[in-house]
N, C-alpha and C positions, 0 to 999 in steps of 0.2 A: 394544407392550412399554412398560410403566410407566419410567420415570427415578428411576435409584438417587439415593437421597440422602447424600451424604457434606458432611464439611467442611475447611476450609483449616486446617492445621496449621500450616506455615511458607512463606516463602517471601525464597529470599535471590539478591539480584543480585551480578553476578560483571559485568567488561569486559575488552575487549581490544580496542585499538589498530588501526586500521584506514585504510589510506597509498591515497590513490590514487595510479595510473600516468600517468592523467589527467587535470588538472583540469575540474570541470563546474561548467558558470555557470549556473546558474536564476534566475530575478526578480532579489534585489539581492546575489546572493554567490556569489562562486567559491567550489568546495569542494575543500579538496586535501586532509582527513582529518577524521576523529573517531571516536569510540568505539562499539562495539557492545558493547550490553547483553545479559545472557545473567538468563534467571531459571528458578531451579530449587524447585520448590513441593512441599510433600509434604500429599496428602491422608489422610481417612482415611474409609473405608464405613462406613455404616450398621452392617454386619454384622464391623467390628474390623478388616477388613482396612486398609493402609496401601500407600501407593508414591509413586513422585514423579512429576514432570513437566516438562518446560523450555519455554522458549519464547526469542527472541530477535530483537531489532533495532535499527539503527542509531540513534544519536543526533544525528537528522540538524538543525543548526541554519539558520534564519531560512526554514524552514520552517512551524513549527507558530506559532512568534511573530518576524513579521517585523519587529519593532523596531527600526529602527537604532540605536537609543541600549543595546541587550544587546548584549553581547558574546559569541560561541562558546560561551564555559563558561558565559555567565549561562546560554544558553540549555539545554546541557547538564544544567544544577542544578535549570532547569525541570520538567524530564521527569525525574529523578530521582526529586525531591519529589513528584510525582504519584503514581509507583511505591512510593515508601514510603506514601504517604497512602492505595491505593489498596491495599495490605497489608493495612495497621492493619485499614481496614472490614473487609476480608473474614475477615480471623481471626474478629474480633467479630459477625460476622454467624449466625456458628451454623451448624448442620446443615439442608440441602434439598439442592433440584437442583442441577445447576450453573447452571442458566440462573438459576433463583428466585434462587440468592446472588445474581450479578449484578444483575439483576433488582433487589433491594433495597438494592443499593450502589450504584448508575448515579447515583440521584438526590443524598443524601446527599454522595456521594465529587465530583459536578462542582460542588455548593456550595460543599462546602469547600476546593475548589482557588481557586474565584472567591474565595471572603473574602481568600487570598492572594495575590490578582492571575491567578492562572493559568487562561487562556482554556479554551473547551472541546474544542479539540482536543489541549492539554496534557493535561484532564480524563482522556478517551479515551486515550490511550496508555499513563497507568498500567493502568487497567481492562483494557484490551486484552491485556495480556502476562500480569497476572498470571488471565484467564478463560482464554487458548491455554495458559496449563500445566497447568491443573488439567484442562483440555480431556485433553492430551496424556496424564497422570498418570491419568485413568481409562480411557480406551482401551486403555492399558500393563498396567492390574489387570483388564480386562476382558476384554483378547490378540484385542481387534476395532478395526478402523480407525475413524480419524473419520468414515468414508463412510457405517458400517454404525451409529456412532453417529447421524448426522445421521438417514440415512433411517428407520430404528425411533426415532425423536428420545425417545432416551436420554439426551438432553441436556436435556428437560424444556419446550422451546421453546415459549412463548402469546404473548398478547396484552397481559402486563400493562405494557409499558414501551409502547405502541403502540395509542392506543386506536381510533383510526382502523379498527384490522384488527379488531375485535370482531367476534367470531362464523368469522373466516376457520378452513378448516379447515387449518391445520399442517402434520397429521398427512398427509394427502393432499399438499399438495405436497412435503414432506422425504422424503414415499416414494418420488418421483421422480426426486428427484437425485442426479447418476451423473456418477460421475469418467471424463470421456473418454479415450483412449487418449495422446493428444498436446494440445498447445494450441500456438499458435503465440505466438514472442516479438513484441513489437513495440519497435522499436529506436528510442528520443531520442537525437535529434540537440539538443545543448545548444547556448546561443549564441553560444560560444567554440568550439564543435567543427569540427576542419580536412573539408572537405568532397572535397576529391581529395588524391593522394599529396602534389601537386606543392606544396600549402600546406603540408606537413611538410617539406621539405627545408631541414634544414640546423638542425633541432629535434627531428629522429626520435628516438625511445628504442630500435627494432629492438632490440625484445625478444620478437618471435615474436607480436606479435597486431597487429589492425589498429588504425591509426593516425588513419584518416580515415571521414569516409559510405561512400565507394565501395569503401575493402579491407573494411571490416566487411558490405558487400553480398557481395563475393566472396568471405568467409571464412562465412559465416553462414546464407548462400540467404536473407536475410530481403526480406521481401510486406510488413509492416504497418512503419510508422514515426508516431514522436509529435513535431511540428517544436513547439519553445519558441518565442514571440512573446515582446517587449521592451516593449512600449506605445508605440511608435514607431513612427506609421503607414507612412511612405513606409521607413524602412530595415526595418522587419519583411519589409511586401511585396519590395523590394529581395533580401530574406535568403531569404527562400521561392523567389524565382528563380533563388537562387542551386543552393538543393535540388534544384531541379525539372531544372535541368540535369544533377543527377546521375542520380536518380530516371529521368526518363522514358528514360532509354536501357535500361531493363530491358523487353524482349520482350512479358512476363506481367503481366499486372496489378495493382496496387498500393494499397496502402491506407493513407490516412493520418488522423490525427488533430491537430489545432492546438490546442497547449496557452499559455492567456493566461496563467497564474500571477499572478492579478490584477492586472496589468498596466496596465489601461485603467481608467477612473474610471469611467464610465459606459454602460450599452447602445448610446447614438449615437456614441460613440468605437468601437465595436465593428461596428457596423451599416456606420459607413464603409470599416474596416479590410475586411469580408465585399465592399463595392462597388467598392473596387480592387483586390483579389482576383480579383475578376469581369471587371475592365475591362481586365488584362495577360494578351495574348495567350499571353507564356510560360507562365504559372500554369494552360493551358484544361483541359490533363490532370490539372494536382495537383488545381486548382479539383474537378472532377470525381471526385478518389478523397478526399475527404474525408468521413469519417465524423460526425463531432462535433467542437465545440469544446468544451474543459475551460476551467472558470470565468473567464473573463477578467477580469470586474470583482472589483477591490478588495473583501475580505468586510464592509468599514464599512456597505457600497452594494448589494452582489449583492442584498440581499435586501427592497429597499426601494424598485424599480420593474418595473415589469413586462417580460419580455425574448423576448416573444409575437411581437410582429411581425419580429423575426431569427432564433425558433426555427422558426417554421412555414418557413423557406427552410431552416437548418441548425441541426439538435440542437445545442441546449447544455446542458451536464450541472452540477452543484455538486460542487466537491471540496473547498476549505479552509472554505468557510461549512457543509461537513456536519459541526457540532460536535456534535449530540446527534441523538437518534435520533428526536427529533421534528421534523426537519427537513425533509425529502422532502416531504409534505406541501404544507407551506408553500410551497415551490420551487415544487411543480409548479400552485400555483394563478397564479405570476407569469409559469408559462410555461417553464422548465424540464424538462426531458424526460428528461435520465438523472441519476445521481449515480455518480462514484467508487465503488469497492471498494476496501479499502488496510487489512490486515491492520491497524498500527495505529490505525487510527480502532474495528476492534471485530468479530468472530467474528460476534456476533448479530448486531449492527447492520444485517452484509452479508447475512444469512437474513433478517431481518424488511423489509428490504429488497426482496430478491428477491421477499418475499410481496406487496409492494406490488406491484411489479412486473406480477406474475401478475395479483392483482382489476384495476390500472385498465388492462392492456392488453385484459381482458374486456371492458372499457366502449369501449374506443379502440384497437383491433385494432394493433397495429405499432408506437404511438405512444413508447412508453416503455423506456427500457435502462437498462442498468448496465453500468460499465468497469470491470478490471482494469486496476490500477494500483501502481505503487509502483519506483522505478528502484533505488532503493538496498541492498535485499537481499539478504543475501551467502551465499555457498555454504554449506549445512550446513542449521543448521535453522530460518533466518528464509528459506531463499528456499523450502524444501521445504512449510514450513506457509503460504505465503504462495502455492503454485501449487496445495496441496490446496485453500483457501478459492474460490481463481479458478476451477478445475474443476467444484469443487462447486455454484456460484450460477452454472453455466452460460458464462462466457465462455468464446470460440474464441480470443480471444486475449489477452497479458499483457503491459503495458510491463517489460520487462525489460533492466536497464542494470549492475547489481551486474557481471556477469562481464568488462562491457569498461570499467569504469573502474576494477577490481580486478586484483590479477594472481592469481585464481585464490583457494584457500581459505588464510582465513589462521587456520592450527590448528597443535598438534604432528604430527609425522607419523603417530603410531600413531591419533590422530583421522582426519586424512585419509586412509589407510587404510579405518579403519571405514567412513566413510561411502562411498568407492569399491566398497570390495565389497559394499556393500549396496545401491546404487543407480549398478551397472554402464551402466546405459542413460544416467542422468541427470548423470554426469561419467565424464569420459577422462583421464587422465595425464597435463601436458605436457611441454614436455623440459625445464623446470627442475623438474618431479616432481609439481610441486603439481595434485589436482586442480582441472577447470573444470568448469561448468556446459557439456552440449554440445548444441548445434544445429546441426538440418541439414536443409537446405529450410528455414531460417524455424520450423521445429518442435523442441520439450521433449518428451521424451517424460514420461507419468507415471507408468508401471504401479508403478515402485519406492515408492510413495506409500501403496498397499497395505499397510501396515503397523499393526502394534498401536498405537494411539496416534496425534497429529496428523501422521502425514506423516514422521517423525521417523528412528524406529529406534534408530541408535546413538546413544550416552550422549557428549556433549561432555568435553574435559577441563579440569572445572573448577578442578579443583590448578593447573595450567598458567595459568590468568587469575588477577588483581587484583579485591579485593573492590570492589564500587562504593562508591567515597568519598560520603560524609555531603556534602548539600547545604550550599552556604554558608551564610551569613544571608542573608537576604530583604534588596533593597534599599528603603531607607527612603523614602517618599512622595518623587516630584518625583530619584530618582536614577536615573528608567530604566526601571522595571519598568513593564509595560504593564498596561493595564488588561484585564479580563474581559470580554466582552461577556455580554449577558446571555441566559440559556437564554431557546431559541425556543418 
């Protein structure tokens, strides 16, 4: 089936305010709130027709630019300005597929982010929100899911951003890919997070959900977990033992993953952290249910020695050095074996991706993955389009954290409403009313995902959010603003 050609007519961001219950510490920052971005785009067919689309996610900072020297809001203004920048093109870009717009704005739109400092995983998250609406916005005019998009790849998907895959057939693999019944969550443990009850006494919130590792084991059935490393070799280890005491008192068996968050300067920092891993008797179980490591080196560095001789013991994958979509590649010639999936880094990104995926495990049977990732998406329609992408490119499983460091969905009621009756399986009621994201056994379900458009369904209430405020000025040379690295 051909790919309708339409074009972006508008596209306007909306925010609302977003409190965690519980603070989470990643690499160099607690987060106790920030904003979620909502975008609502109106396309139009070929053939006159018109509709809209949304998309939406957190404005998570010293994530995409770990500067110390930004502040929150710099970081905020960051990704703002991407998302206006990343507008502008697409208006300008005319009538084609979805992918081709994309496709001819990928390049252009992460230039002009670098002229003004902004790195290229800033680049990608404008791109990213404003392709999931129009994503969303024709599935909606079409009354077919993004699944049945993907697989008739009605979304137009080649080789032009990806020259690597020249000649791969597309068409063949996206007819394959099929949204599973369930996927299972995989639960971060942040480096602040209390690990038994008994470390919450006397700072409980006893507000109806768990508070530690172990009640969120017993509240949740969850199997997979993602442990955060500090770049601290003996209290990392230390911190893992501390897990593993939780962890291995579960019966069934368990999966974990070790996340560096560029933490470590180098491979041999890394290499030793994996040798005393190996050397503490308490770690023999965790040692053993570890999956991959996610990026541990610093992205100055990840991409500028070889990390061959500690991946053939244990995959390591690229998550923050995956700035553009010519990356993977590169990674896996130094020895890299998977890359993150994370809605905002990019829709196609993660399909052209997965096509990698496919051709080099043909050459290297087993060799190669991709992870679902992303802890901070929140109920509604950044965590729904963010488990249809995970489904689709195949993973069994999802880091997912939005629901326990949130208290549920933060909407008007008659939005939480909609989205409860329409994705009964995927949220339950609590008793302060608001729906949650539900798991049980360690499993999402996804059938409700089924829907016309990305995952979505019901329409957010955007009357109810604040328009996104206009990026500040740009700070001037030597105030801050970090510099760009340069396309790979």
């Amino acid at each position: 089936m051909s790919a309708p050609k339409l074009q972006l007519l508008a596209a306007d961001f909306f925010e609302r305010p977003v409190k965690l219950r519980l603070p989470f510490r990643f690499g160099m920052v607690t987060l106790t709130e920030a904003p979620q971005v909502f975008v609502r785009a109106r396309i139009k067919l070929a053939d006159g027709r018109e509709g809209e689309g949304v998309a939406a996610e957190m404005l998570a900072p010293k994530w995409f630019d770990k500067s110390p020297a930004l502040s929150n809001e710099d970081n905020f203004d960051q990704l703002r300005r991407s998302l206006a920048l990343a507008r502008a093109r697409m208006i300008s870009a005319g009538t084609d597929t979805p992918f081709a717009l994309s496709a001819a704005v990928d390049g252009p739109h992460h230039e002009a982010c670098a002229t003004l400092g902004l790195n290229g995983l800033i680049a990608s998250f404008g791109l990213a929100l404003i392709d999931r609406a129009i994503i969303d916005a024709l599935g909606r005019l079409a009354n077919v899911s993004v699944f049945a998009l993907v697989r008739d790849n009605r979304l137009g998907l080649d080789a032009t951003t990806a020259h690597d895959l020249a000649g791969f057939e597309f068409d063949r693999l996206l007819a394959g890919l099929k949204p599973a019944p369930t996927i299972q969550a995989r639960h971060t443990v942040g480096l602040v997070d209390a690990l038994t009850r008994a470390e919450t006494e006397g700072k409980r919130l006893d507000d109806g959900l768990p508070e530690s590792l172990e009640e969120v084991i017993a509240t949740y059935g969850h199997r997979y977990f993602k442990l955060k490393v500090a770049g601290a070799i003996e209290d990392d280890v230390h911190r893992l033992a501390d897990i593993a005491s939780v962890l291995d008192r579960a019966a069934e068996k368990y999966f974990v993953t070790l996340d560096g968050n560029e933490q470590y300067r180098d491979i041999g920092q890394v290499t030793e952290l994996w040798r005393r891993i190996c050397d503490v008797k308490r770690l023999l179980r965790l040692r053993s249910s570890v999956l991959f490591v996610e990026q541990p080196i610093t992205r100055d560095h990840a991409l500028s020695e070889s990390v061959l001789a500690l991946s053939d013991q244990m995959p390591i994958e690229i998550d923050e050095s995956d700035d553009d979509v010519r990356v993977f590649p590169r990674a896996r010639m130094l020895g890299y074996r998977g890359i993150s999936t994370k809605s905002c880094k990019g829709f196609y990104r993660a399909l052209i991706n997965r096509a990698r995926i496919a051709q080099w495990n043909a050459e290297e049977p087993g060799r190669y993955f991709m992870s679902a990732e992303d802890l901070t998406t929140q109920a509604g329609v950044a965590v729904q389009q963010d488990l249809a992408l995970a489904t689709l490119i195949g993973a069994t499983h999802v880091e997912r954290n939005g629901h326990h460091y949130v208290d549920g969905m933060t909407a008007p009621p008659a939005e939480q409403d909609a989205f409860l009756a329409r994705h009964p399986e995927l949220y339950h009621r609590a008793a302060n009313g608001r729906p949650r994201l539900t798991i049980r056994g360690g499993a999402i379900e996804l059938g409700s995902l089924e829907t016309p458009g990305l995952g979505v369904g019901p329409w957010p209430d955007f009357d109810a959010m604040q328009k996104s405020p206009l990026p500040r000025p740009l700070p001037q040379a030597g105030e801050g603003v970090s510099l760009a690295q340069p396309r790979a």
